[in-house]
N, C-alpha and C positions, 0 to 999 in steps of 0.2 A: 485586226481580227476582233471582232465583237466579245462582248461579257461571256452571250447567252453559249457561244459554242467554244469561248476556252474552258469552261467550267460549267458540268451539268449539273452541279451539285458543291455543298462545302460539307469536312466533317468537323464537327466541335469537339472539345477537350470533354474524355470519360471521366465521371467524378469516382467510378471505381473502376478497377481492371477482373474483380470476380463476382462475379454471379451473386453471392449472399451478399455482397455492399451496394450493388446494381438493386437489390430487392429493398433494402436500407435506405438509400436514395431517391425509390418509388415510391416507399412508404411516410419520410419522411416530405416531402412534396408536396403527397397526396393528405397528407394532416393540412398542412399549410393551407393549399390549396381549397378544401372544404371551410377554413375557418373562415378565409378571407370571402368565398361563396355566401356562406352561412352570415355573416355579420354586417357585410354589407347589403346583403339582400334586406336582411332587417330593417336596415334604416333605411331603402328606399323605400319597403312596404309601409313603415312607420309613419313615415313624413308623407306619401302618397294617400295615405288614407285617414291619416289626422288634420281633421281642418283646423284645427288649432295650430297645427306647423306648417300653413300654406302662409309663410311668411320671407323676405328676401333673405334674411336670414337662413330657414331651414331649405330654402330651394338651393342656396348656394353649399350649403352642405351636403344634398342631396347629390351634386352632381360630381365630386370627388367620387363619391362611393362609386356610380357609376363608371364613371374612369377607374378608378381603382381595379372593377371588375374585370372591365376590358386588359386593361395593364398585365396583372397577373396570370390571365384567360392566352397572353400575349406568347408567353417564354413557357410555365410551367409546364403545361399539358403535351408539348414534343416534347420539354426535357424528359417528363416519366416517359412517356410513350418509346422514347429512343433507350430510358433503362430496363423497361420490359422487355422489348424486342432485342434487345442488344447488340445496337445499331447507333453511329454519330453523326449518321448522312442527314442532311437538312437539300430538300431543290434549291434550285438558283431560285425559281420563283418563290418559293416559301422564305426563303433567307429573305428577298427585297420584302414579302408583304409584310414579314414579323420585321424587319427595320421598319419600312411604314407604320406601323403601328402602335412602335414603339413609341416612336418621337412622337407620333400624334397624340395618343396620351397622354405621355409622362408631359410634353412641353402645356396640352392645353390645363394638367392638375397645375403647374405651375401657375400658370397666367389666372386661373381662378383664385390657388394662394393668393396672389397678390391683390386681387378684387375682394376675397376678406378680409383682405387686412385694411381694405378704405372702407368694409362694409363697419368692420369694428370702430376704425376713429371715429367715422358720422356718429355709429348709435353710442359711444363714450362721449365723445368732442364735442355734439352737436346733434344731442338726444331731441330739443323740439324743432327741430327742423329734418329730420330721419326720415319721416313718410314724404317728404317733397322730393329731399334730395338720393333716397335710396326706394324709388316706389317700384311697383311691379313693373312697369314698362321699361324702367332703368334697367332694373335688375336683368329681365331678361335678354337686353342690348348687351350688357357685360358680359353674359353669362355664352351668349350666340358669338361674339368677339374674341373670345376666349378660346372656344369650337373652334373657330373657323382660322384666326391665328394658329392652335397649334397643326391645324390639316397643313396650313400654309408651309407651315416651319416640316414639315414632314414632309411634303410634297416638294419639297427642294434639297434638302439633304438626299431623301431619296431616289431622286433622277439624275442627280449629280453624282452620287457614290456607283450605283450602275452605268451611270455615260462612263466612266472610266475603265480602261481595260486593266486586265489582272492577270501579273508574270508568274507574281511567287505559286510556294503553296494554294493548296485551296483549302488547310487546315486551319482552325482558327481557336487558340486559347479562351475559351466559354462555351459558355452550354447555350448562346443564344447569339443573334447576328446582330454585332453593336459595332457604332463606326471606328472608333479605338483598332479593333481587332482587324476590322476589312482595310483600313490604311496600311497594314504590314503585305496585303495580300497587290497592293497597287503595282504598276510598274516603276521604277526611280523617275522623280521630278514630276508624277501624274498627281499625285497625290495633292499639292501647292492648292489647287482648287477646293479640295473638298476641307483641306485644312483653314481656309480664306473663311469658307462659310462656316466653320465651324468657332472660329472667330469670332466673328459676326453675333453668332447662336448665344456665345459665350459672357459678350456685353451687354445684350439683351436682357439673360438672365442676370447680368449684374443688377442692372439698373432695374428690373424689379427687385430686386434682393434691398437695396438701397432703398427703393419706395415705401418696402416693408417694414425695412428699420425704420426709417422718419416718422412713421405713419405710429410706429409703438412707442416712440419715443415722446409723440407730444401724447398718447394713450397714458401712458405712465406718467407723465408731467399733471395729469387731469387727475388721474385717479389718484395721486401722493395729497390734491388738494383738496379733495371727499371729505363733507364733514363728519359722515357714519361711518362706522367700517363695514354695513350692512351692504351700501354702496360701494367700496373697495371690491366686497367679495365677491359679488356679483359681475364686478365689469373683471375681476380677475374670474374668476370660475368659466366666463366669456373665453379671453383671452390665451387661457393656457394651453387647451387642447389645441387650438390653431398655430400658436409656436411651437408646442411639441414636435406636431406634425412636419410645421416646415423646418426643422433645427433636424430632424430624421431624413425628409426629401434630402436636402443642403448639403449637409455634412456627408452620408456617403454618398449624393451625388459626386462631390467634389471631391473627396477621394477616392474615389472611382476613377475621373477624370485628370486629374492635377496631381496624383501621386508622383514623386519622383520616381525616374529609371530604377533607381537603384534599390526600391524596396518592391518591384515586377517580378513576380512568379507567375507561373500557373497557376499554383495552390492558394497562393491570395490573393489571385486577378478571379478566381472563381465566389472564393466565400466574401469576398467585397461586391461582385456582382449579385450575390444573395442577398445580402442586407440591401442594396438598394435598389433592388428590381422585387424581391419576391417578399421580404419580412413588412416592409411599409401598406403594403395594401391589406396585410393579414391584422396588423396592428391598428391602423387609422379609426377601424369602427370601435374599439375600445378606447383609445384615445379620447376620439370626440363624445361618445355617452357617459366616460367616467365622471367628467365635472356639470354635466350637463339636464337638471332635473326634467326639463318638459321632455328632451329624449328618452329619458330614462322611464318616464311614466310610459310617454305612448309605446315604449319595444313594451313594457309590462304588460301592457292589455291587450299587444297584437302577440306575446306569448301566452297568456290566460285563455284569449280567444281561440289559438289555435290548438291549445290543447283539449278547450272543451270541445271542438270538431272534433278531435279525434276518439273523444269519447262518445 
């Protein structure tokens, strides 16, 4: 029996059972939601229209926010919409296109983390050789590689968790359709497959994580050997918002995923999927402008600007 006609639909876990926490839930969301809209939009408009930050550097940070966009755009907007209407049904095909989605995203912010962090050694490690070895035609190979890897990584998770038929429930502990949750929904021993790739997914992400760290580790061996601390602060002021970021992705990626059984509930499988599905995309654009002055300039004059439009 095919996916499509044992199941026309999945419901996801309610974060409340009455009406005024269902409004609490929409409300809170929908804060989140506009912030993460609101700050990332800034910084693409920031970086898009300062020619001062058409550099490999701020392109590469431009396209986080982007993903970020999508990312959040991904879950949030049916979670409210299922707490308004007061409803947990999700389609079968909405479920596959918000997994698709998912992974596309989240895997390709990944794979760009890790092209900032080779963006970072060049310009610390091997500041006069930066414009050769990180120049715009690089950049944008990296940045299209990155794309096009995480469509890849999505488009196989996602054909492979739908090729599988599904005995249990069609209920699923989350507010969103993530593979964790659809492997309980498999039939016994179907499952071997999507866990194989996920495997696979999981070393992948190692070994950029590994990259990462190598990559800070001769950063920080450079930078301990600075003779000013003008230069320290600088390639630190660089560096921090970028390990913020991926020490936030990382960590509740991976306790999200790698949590033991034994500390699996609903009620923490839900607010761990928060933190690292819906708070990282809201946070990132703070993140990267707080240590970061040419950001910080150009959101200033695309906020001056847009206020004196308004006036």
């Amino acid at each position: 029996m095919s996916n499509s006609s044992s199941f026309n639909e999945f419901l996801f876990l309610a974060f409340a059972d009455t009406w005024e926490l269902q409004l609490l839930h929409f409300a809170l969301f929908l804060d989140i939601y506009l912030a993460a809209l609101l700050g990332n939009g800034l910084i693409i408009t920031a970086v898009a229209c300062d020619h001062h930050l058409h550099t490999p550097m701020y392109v590469l940070l431009l396209n986080p926010s982007v993903l970020d966009l999508g990312f959040i755009s991904t879950t949030v907007p049916k979670s409210m919409a299922n707490s308004l209407w007061d409803t947990r049904a999700i389609s079968y095909s909405g479920c596959a296109a918000q997994l698709f989605f998912f992974f596309f995203l989240c895997s390709a912010e990944y794979y760009l983390l890790t092209v900032m962090a080779y963006d970072h050694f060049v310009a610390i490690c091997k500041p006069l050789h930066y414009g050769t070895i990180m120049g715009s035609r690089v950049c944008v190979k990296m940045v299209a590689a990155a794309w096009a890897s995480g469509f890849l990584h999505a488009l196989l998770h996602t054909g492979n968790t739908f090729s599988i038929p599904f005995c249990q429930s069609n209920v699923m502990d989350q507010f969103f359709c993530e593979i964790p949750q659809i492997l309980k929904l498999f039939c016994s021993d179907s499952y071997l497959r999507e866990v194989g790739l996920s495997v696979i997914s999981l070393f992948l992400g190692f070994v950029c994580f590994i990259f990462i760290v190598l990559s800070y580790v001769q950063i920080f061996t450079v930078m301990l050997r600075m003779p000013s601390e003008q230069g320290q602060h600088k390639a630190f002021s660089m560096c921090l918002p970028h390990l913020a970021v991926v020490f936030l992705f990382v960590a509740t990626g991976l306790f999200a995923y790698l949590k033991p059984p034994s500390l699996s509930s609903p009620s923490l499988n839900l607010v761990v999927a928060v933190l690292y599905s819906v708070v990282p995309p809201a946070m990132n654009p703070l993140i990267y402008s707080t240590r970061n002055k040419e950001l910080k300039e150009a959101l200033k004059k695309l906020i001056q600007l847009l206020l004196v439009q308004q006036q």
